[in-house]
FIDORO-435053 format. One record per residue: residue in three letters; x, y, z of N, C-alpha, C in turn. Coordinates in Angstrom, 2 decimals. Example, Ala and Ser with C-alpha at 12.3 -4.5 7.8 and 13.67 -1.06 7.14 Angstrom:
+-----+---------+---------+---------+---------+----------+---------+---------+---------+---------+
!   r !  n_east ! n_north !    n_up ! ca_east ! ca_north !   ca_up !  c_east ! c_north !    c_up !
+-----+---------+---------+---------+---------+----------+---------+---------+---------+---------+
! Ala !   13.19 !   -5.69 !    7.80 !   12.30 !    -4.50 !    7.80 !   13.20 !   -3.30 !    7.80 !
! Ser !   12.85 !   -2.25 !    7.08 !   13.67 !    -1.06 !    7.14 !   12.90 !    0.03 !    7.87 !
+-----+---------+---------+---------+---------+----------+---------+---------+---------+---------+
This chain:
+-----+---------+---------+---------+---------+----------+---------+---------+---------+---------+
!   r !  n_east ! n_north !    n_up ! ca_east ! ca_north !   ca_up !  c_east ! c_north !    c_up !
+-----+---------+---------+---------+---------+----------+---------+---------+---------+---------+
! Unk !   49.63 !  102.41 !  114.40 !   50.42 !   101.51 !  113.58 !   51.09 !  102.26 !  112.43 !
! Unk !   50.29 !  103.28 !  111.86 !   51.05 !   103.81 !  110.73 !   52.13 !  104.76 !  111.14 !
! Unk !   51.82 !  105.12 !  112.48 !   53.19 !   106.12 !  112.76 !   53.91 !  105.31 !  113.10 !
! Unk !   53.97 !  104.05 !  113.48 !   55.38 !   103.41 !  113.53 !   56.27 !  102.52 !  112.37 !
! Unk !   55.28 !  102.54 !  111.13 !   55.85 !   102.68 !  109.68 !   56.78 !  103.81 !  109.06 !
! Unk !   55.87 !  104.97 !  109.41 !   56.40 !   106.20 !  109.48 !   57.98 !  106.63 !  109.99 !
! Unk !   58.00 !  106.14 !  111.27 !   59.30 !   106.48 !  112.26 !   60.31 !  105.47 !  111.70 !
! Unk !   59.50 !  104.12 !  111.32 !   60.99 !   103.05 !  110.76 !   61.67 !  103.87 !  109.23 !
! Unk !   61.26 !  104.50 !  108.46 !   61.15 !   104.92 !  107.03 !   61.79 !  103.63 !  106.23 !
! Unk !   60.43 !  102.70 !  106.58 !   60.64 !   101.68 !  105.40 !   59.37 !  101.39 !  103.90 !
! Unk !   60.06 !  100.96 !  102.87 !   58.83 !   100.96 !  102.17 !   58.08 !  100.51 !  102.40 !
! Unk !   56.87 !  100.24 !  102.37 !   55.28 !    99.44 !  102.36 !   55.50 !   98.42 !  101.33 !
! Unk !   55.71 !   98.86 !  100.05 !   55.75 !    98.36 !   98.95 !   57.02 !   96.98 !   99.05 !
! Unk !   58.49 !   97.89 !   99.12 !   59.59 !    96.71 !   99.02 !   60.12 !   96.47 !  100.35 !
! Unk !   60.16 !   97.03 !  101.54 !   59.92 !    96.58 !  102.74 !   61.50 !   96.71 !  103.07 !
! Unk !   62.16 !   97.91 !  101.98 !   63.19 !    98.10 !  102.69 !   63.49 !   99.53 !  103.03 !
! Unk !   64.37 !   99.33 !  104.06 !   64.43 !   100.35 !  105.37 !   65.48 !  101.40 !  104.71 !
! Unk !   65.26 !  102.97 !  105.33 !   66.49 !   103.47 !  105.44 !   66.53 !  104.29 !  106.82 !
! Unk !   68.50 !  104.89 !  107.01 !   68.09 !   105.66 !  108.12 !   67.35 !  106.92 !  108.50 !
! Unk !   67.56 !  107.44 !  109.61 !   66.70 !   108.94 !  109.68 !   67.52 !  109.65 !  108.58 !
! Unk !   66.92 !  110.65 !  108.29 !   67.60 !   111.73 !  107.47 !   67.86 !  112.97 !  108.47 !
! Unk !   69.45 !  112.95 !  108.20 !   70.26 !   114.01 !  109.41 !   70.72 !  115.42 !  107.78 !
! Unk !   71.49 !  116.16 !  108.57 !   71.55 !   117.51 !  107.65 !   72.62 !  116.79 !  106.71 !
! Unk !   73.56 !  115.48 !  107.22 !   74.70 !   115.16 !  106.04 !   74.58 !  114.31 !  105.26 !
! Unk !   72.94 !  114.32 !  105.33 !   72.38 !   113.76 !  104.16 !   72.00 !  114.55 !  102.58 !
! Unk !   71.97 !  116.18 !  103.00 !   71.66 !   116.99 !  102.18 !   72.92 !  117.54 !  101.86 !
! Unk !   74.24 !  117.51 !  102.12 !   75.50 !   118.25 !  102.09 !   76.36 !  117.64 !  100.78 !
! Unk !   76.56 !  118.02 !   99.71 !   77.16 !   117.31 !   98.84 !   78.81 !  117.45 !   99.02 !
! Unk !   79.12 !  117.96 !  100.32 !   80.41 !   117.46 !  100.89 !   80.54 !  116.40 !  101.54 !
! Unk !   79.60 !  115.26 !  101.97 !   79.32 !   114.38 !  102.85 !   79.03 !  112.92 !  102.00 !
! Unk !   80.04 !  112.10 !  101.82 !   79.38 !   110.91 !  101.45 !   77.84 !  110.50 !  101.30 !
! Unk !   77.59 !  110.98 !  102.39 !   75.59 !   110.66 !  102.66 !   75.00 !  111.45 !  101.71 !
! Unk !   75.39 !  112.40 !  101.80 !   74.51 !   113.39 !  100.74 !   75.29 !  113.49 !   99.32 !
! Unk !   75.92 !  112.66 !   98.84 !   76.44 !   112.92 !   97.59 !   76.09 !  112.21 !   96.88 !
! Unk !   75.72 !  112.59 !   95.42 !   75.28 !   111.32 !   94.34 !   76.20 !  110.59 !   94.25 !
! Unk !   75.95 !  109.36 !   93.99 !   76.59 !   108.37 !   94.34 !   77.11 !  108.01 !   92.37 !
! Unk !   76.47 !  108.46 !   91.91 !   77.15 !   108.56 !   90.22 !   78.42 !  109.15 !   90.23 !
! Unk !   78.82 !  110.43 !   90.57 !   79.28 !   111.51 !   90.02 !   80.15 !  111.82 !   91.85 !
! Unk !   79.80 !  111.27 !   92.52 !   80.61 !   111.87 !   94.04 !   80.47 !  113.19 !   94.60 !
! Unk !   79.10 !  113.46 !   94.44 !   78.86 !   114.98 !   94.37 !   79.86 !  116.02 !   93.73 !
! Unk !   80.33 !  115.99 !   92.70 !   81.23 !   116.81 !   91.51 !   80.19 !  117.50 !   90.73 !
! Unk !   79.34 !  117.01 !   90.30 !   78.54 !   117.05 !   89.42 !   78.68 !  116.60 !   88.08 !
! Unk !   79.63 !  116.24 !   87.81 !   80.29 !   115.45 !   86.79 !   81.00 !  114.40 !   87.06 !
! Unk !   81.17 !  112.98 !   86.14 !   81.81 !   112.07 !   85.94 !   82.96 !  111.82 !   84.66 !
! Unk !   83.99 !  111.59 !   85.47 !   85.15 !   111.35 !   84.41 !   84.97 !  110.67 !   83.58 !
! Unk !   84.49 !  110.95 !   82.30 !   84.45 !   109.77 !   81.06 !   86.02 !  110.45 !   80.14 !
! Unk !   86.24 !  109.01 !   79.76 !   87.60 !   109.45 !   78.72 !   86.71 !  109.58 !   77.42 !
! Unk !   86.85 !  110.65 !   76.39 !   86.53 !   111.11 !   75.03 !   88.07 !  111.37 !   74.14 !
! Unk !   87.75 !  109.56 !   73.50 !   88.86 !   109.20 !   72.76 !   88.52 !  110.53 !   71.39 !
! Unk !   87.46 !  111.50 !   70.98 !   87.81 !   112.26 !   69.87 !   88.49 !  113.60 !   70.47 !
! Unk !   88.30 !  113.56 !   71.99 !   88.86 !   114.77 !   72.40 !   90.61 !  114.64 !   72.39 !
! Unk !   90.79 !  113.48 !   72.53 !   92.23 !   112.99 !   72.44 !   92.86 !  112.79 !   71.12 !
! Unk !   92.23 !  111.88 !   70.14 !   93.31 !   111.93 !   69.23 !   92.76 !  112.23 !   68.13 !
! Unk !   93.69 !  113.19 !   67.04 !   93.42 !   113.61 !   65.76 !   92.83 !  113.10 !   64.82 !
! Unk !   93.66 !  112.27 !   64.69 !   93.28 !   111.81 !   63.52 !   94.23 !  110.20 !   63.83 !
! Unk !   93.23 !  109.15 !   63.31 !   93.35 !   107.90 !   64.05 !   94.75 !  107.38 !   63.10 !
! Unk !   94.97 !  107.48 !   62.07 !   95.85 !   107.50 !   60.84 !   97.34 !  107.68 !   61.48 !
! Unk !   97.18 !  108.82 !   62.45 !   98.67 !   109.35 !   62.21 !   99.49 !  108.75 !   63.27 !
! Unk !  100.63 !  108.58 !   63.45 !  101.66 !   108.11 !   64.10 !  101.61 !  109.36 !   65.43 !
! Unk !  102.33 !  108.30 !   66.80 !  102.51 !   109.34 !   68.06 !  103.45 !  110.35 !   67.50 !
! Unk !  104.84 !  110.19 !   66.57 !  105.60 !   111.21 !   66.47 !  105.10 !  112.40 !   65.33 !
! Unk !  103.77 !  112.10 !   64.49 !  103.25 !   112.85 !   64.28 !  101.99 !  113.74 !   64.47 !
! Unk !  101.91 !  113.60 !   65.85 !  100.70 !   114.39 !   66.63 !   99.74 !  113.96 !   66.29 !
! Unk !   99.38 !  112.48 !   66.70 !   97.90 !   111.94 !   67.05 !   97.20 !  112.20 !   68.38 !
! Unk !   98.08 !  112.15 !   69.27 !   97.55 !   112.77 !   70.42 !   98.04 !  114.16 !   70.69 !
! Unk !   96.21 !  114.87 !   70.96 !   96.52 !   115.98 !   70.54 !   97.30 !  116.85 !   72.03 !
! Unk !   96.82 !  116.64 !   73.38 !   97.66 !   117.31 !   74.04 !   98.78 !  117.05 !   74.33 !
! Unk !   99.38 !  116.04 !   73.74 !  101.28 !   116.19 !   73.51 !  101.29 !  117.08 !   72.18 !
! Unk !  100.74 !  117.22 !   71.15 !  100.99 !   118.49 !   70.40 !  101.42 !  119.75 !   71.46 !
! Unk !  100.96 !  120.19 !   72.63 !  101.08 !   121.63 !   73.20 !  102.51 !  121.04 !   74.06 !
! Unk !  102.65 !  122.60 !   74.87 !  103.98 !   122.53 !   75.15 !  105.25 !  122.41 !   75.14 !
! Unk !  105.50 !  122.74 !   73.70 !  106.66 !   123.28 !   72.83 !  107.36 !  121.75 !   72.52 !
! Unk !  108.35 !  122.25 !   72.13 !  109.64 !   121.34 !   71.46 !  110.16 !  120.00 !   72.57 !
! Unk !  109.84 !  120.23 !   73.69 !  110.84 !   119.64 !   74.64 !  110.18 !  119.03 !   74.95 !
! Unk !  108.55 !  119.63 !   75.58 !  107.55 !   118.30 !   76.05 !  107.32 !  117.19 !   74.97 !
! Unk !  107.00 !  117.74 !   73.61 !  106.65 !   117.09 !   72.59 !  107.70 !  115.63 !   72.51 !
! Unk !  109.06 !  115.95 !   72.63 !  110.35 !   115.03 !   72.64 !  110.07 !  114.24 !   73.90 !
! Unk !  109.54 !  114.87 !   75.05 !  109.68 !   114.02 !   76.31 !  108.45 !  112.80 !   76.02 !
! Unk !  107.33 !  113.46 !   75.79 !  106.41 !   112.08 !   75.70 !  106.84 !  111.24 !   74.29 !
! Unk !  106.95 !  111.61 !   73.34 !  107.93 !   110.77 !   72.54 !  108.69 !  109.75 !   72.81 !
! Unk !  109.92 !  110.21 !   73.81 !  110.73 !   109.32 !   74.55 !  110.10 !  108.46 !   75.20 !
! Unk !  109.27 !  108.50 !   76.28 !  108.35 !   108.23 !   77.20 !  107.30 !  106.82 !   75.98 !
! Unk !  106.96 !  107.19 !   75.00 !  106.28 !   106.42 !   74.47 !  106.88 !  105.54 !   73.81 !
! Unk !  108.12 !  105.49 !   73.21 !  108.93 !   104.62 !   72.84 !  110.03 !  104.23 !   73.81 !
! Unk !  110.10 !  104.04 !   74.77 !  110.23 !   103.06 !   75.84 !  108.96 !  102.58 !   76.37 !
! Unk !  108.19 !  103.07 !   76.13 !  106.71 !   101.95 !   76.88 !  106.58 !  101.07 !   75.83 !
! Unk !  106.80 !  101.37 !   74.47 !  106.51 !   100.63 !   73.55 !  107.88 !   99.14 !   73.99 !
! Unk !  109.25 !   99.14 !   73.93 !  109.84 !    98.75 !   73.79 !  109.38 !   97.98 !   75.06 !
! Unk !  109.18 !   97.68 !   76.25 !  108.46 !    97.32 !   76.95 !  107.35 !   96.66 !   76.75 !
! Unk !  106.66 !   96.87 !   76.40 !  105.17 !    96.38 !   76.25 !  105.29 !   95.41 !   74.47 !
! Unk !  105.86 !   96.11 !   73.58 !  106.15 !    95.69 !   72.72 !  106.54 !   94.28 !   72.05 !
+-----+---------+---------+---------+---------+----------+---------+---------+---------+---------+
């Protein structure tokens, strides 16, 4: 009787089942084997609003967000643009 507890691999305790364990269960390229937190990455995308903006005070055209600060003169103008038409939009 206990080897056929054994062969189902269900709990005793909560009486629920899982399947056999095959090798793409251990592969963190494989859905089966990937944490199911993180998607086997090992990390999860969290947004870190201090990694983003400066200083909460300052205006978009004065570099609150800090990676539109990089990329010179032109990107800086493009998300600019870009943000004052979303504004005018949303606005």
């Amino acid at each position: 009787m206990a080897r056929s507890k054994l062969s189902t691999l269900a709990s005793p305790v909560t009486g629920k089942s899982y399947e056999p364990m095959t090798p793409k269960h251990f592969s963190f390229n494989s859905p089966y084997g990937a944490c199911p937190a993180c998607s086997g990455l090992g990390q999860r995308p969290v947004f870190d609003e201090e990694l983003m903006v400066s200083d909460p005070d300052r205006s978009l055209e004065q570099g609150v967000i800090l990676p539109w600060t990089k990329g010179g003169a032109r990107m800086v103008s493009h998300y600019n643009g870009f943000s004052r038409r979303w504004w005018c939009i949303t606005g």
